[in-house]
N, CA, C and O atoms as a Tinker XYZ file with bonds, in Angstrom:
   224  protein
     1  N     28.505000    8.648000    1.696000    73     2
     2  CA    28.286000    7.299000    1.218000    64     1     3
     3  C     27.129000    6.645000    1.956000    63     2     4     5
     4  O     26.328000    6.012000    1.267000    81     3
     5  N     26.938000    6.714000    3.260000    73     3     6
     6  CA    26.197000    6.214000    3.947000    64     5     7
     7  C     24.607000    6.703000    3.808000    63     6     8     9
     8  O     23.618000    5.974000    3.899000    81     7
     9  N     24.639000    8.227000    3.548000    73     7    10
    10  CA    23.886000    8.688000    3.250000    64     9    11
    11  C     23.332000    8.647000    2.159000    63    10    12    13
    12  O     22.140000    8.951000    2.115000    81    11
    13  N     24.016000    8.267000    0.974000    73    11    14
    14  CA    23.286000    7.621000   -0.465000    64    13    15
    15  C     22.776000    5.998000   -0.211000    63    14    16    17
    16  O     22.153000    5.457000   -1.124000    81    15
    17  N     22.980000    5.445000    0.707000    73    15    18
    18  CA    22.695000    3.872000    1.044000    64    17    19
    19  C     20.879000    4.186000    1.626000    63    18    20    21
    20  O     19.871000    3.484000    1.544000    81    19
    21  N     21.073000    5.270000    2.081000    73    19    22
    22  CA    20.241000    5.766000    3.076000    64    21    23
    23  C     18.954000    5.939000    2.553000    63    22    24    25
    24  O     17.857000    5.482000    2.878000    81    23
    25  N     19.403000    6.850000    1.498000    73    23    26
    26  CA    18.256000    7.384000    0.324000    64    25    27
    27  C     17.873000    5.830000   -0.811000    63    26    28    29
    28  O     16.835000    5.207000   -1.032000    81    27
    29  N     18.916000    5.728000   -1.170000    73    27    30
    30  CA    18.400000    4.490000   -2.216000    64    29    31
    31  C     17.175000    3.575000   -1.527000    63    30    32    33
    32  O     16.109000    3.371000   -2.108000    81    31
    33  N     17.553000    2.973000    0.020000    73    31    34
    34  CA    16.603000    1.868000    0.893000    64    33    35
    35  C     15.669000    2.380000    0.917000    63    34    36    37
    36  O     14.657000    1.731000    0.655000    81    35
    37  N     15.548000    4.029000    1.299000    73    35    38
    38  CA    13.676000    4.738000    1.420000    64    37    39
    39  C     13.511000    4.590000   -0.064000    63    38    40    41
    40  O     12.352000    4.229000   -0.269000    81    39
    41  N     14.004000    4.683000   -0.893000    73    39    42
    42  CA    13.139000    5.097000   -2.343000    64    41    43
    43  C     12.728000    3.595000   -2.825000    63    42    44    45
    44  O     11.766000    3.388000   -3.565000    81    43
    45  N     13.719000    2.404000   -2.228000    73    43    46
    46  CA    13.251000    1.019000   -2.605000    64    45    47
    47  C     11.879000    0.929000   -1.761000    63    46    48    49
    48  O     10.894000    0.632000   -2.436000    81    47
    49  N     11.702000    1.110000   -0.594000    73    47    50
    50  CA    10.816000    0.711000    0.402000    64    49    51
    51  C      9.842000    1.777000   -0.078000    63    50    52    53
    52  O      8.711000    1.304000    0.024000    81    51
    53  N      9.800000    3.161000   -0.614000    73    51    54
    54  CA     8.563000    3.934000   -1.372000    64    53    55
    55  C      7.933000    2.980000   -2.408000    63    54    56    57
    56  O      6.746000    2.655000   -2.422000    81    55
    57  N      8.922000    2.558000   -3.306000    73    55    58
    58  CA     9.004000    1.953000   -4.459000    64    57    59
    59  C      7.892000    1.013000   -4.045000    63    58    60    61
    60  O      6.754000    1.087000   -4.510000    81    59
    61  N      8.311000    0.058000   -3.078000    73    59    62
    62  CA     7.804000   -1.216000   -2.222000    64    61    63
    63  C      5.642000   -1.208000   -2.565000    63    62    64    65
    64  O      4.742000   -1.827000   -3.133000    81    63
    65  N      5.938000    0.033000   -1.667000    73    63    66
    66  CA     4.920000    0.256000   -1.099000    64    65    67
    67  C      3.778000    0.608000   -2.097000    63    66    68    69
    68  O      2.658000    0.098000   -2.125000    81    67
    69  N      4.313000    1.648000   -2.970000    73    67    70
    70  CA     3.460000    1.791000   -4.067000    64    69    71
    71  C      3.284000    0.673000   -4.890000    63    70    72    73
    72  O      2.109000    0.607000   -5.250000    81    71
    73  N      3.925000   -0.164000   -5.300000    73    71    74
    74  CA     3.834000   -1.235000   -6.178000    64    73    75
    75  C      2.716000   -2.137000   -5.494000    63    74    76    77
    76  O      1.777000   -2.593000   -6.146000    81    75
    77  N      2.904000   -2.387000   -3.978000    73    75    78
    78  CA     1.680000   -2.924000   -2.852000    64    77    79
    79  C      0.164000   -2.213000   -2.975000    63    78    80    81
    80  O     -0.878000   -2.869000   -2.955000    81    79
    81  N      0.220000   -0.980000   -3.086000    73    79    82
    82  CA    -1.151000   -0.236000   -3.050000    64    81    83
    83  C     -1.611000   -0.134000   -4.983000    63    82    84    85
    84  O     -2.795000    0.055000   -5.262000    81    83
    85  N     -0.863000   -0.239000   -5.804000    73    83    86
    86  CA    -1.185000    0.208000   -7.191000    64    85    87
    87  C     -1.984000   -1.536000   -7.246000    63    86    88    89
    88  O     -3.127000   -1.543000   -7.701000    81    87
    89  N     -1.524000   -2.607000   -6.902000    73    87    90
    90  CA    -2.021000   -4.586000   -7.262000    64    89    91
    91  C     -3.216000   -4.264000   -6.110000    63    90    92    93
    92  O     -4.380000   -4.355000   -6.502000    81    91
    93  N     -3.046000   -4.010000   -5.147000    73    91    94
    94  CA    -4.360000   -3.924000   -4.401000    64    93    95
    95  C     -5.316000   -2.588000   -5.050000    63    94    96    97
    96  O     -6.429000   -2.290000   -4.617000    81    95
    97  N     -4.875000   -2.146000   -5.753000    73    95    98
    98  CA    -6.094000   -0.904000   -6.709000    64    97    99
    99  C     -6.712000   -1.652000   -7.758000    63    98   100   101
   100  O     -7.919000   -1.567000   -7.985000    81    99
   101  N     -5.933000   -2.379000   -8.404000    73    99   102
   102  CA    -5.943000   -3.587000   -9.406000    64   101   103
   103  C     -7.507000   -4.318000   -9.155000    63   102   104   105
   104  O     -8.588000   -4.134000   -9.715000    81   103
   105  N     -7.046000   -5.288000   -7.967000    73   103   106
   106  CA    -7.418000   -6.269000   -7.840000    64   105   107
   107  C     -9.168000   -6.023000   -7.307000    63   106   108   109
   108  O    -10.157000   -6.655000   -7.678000    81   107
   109  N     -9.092000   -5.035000   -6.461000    73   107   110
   110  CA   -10.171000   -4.546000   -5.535000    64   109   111
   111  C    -11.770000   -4.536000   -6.336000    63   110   112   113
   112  O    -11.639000   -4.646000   -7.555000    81   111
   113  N    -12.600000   -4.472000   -6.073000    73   111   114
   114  CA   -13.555000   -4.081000   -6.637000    64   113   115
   115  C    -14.587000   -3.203000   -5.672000    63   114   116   117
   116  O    -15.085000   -2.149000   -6.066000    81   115
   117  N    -14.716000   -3.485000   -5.018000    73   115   118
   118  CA   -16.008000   -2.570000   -3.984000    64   117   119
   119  C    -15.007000   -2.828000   -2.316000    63   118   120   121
   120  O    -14.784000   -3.981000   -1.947000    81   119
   121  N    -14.642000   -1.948000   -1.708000    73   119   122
   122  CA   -13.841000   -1.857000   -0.185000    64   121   123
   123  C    -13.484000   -0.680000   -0.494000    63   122   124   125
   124  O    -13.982000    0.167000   -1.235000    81   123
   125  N    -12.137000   -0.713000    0.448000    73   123   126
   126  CA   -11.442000    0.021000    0.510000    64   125   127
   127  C     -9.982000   -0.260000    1.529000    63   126   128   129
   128  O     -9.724000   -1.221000    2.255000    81   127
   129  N     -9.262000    0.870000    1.269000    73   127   130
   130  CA    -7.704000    0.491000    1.885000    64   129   131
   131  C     -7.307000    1.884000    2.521000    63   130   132   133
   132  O     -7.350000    3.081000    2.237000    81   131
   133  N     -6.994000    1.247000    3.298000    73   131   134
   134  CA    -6.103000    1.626000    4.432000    64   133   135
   135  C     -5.151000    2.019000    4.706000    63   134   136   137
   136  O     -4.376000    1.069000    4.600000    81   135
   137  N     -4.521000    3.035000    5.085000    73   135   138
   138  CA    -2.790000    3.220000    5.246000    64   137   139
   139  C     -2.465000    3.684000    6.606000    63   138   140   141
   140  O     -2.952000    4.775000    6.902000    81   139
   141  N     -1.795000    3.131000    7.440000    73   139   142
   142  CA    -1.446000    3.695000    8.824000    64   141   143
   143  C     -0.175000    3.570000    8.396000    63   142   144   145
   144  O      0.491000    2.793000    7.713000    81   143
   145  N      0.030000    5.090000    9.320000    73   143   146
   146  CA     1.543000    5.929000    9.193000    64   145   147
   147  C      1.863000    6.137000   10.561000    63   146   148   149
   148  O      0.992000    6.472000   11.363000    81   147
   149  N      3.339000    5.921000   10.968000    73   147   150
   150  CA     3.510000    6.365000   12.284000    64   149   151
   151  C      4.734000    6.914000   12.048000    63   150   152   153
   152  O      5.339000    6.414000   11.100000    81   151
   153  N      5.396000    7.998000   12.766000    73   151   154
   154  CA     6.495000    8.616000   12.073000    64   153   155
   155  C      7.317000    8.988000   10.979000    63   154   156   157
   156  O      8.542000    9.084000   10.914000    81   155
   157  N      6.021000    9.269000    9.735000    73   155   158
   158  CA     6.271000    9.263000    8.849000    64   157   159
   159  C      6.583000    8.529000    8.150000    63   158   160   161
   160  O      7.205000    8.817000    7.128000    81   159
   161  N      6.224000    7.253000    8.504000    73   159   162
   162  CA     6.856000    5.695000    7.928000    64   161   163
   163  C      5.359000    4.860000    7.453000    63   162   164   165
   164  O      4.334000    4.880000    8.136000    81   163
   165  N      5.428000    4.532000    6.852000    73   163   166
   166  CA     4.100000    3.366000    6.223000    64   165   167
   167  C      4.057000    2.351000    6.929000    63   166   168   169
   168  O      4.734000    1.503000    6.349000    81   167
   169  N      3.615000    1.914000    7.927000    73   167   170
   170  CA     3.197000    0.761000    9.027000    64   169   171
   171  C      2.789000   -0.799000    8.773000    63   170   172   173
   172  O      3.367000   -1.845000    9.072000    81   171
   173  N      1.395000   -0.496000    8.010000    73   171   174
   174  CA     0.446000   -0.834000    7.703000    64   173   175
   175  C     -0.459000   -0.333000    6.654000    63   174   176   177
   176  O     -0.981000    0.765000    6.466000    81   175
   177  N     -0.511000   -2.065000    5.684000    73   175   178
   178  CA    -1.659000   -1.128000    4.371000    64   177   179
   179  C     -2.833000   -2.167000    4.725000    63   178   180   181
   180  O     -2.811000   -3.206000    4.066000    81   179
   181  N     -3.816000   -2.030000    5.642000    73   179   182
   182  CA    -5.250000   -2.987000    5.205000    64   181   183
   183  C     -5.959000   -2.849000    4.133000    63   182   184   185
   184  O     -6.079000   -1.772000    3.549000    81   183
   185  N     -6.601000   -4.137000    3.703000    73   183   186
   186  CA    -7.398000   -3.640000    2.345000    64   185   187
   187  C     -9.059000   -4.421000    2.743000    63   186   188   189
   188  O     -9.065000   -5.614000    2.441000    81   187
   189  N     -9.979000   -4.069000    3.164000    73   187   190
   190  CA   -11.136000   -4.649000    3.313000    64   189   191
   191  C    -12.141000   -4.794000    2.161000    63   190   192   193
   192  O    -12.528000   -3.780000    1.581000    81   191
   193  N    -12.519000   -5.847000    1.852000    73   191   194
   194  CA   -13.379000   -5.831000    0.451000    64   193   195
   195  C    -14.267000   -6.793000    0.554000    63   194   196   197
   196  O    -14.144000   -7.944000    0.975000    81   195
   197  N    -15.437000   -6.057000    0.010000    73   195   198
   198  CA   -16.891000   -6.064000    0.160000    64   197   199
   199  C    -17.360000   -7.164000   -0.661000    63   198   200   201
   200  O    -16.835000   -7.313000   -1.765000    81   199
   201  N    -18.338000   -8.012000   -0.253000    73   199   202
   202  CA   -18.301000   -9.164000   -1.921000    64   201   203
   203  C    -20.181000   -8.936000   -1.769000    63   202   204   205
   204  O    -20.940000   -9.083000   -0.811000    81   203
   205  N    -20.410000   -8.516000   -3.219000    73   203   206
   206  CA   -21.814000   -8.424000   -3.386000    64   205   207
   207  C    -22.369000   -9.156000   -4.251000    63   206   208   209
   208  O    -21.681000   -9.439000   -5.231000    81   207
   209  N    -23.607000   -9.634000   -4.187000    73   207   210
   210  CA   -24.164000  -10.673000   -4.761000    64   209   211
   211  C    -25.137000   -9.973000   -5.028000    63   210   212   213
   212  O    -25.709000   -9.247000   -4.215000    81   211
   213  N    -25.646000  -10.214000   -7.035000    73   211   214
   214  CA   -26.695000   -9.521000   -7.639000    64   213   215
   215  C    -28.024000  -10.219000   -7.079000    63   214   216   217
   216  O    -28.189000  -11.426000   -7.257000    81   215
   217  N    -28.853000   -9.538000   -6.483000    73   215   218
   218  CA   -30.413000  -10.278000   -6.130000    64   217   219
   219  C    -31.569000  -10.149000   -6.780000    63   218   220   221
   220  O    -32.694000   -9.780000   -6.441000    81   219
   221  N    -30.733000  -10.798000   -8.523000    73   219   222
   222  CA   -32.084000  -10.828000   -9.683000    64   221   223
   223  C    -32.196000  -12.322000   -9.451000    63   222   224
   224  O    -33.052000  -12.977000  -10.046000    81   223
């Protein structure tokens, strides 16, 4: 039992995470993103983005 509680919370918190990186794929236009992992766990997602201005 504990162990299906176990699995459901990682697959919500996978779930989480992808839904976080798919709106920041979205939204982005010129950067890029980031993922730090520490024990196999998703930490941190930075997303740095570039803003360019046409010089006609």
């Amino acid at each position: 039992m504990a162990s299906d509680t176990r699995n459901r919370s990682k697959e919500q918190q996978v779930t989480e995470i992808s839904r976080q990186i798919a709106s920041i794929l979205q939204d982005i236009k010129f950067g890029s993103i980031e993922i730090t992992i520490h024990e196999n766990k998703v930490v941190q997602i930075e997303r740095k983005e570039k803003l360019r201005f046409d010089s006609k």
